[in-house]
C-alpha positions as CSV (number, residue, x, y, z in Angstrom):
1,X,90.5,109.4,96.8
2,X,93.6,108.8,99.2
3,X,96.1,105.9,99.7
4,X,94.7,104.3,103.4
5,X,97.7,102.8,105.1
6,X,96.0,101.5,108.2
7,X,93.8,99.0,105.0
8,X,96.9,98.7,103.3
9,X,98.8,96.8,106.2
10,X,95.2,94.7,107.0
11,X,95.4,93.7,102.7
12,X,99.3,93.0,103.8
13,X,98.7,90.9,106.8
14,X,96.1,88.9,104.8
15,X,97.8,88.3,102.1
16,X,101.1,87.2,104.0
17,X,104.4,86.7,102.1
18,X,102.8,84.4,99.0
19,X,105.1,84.5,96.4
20,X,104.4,86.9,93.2
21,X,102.7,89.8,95.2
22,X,103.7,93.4,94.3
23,X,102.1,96.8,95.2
24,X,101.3,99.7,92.5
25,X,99.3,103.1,92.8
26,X,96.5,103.0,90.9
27,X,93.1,104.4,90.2
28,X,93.9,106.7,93.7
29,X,94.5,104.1,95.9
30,X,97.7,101.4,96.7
31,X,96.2,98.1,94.4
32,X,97.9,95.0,95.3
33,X,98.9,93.0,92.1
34,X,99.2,88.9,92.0
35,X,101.9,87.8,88.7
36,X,101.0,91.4,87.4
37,X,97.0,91.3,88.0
38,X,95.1,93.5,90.4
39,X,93.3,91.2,93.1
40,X,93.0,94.3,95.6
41,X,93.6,97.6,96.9
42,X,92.7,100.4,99.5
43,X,91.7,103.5,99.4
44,X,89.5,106.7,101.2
45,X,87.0,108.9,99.7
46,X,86.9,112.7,100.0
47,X,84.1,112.0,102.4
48,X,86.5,109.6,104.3
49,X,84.9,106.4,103.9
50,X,87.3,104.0,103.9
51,X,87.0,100.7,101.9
52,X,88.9,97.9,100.1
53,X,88.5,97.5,96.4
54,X,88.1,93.8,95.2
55,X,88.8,92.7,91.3
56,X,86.9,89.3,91.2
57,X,86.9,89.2,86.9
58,X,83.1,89.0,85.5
59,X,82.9,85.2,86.1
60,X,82.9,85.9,89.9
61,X,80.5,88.5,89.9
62,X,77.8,86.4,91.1
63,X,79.8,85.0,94.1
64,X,80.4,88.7,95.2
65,X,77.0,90.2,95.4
66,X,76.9,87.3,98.0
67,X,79.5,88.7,100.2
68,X,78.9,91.1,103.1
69,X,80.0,94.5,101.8
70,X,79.3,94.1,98.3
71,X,79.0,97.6,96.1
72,X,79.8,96.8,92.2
73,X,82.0,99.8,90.8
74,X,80.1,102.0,88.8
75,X,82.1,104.3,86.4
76,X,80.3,106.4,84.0
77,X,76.8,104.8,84.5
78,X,78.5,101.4,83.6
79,X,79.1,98.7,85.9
80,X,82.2,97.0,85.9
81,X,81.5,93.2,86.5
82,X,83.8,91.4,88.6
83,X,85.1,95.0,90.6
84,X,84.2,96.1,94.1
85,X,84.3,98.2,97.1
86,X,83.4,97.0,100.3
87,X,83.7,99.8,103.0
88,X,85.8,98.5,105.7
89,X,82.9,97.9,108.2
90,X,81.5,95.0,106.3
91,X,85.3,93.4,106.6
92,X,85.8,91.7,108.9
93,X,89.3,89.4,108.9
94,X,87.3,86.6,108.2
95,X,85.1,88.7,105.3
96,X,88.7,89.9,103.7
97,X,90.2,86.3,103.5
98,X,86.8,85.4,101.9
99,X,87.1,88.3,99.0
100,X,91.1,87.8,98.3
101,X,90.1,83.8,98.0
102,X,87.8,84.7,95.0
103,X,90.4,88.2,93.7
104,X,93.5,85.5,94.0
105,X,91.6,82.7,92.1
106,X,90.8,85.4,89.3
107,X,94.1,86.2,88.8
108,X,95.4,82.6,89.0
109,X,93.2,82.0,85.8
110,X,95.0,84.6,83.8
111,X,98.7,84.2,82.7
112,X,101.3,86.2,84.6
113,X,101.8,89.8,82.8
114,X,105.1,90.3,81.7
115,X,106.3,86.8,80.9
């Protein structure tokens, strides 16, 4: 996997300047972090697909199978409930507002990291 810039400045844009936001690599790709908690990220895969990657937390998982785009993460023949990649034709602006909404409501259940 590769860092994405071009997704990384669409994840900026959408996000705008709310407060709290920081950036970190991780898991091959730029993740964006909300009071310490990954809500999203970017990346490309050696086949070049490009695609977002969405952390929803298992009580969201429900709400986004029903979102355009919608492929759980499956490591080591496990899902991980509440994580996704949506390739980047299935997000559209209106799409990627609609998947940070439910990634940023995650995080604002869980306390900030570090305090």
């Amino acid at each position: 996997m590769a860092i994405d810039e071009d997704l990384n400045d669409r994840l900026r844009e959408a996000l705008g300047n709310r407060a709290g936001i920081s950036e970190k690599r991780m898991m091959g790709a730029m993740c964006f972090l909300l009071h310490g908690h990954m809500i999203a990220g970017a990346d490309r895969t050696r086949e070049g697909e490009r695609r977002f990657i969405f952390r929803l937390g298992k009580s969201s998982h429900a709400a986004g199978l029903a979102l355009p785009g919608a492929e759980p993460i499956v490591q080591g023949g496990r899902t991980l409930s509440g994580m996704f990649f949506v390739g980047e034709d299935d997000c559209t602006d209106e799409v990627l507002q609609n998947w940070l909404d439910l990634a940023i409501a995650n995080a604002l259940t869980l306390p900030p990291k570090g305090a």
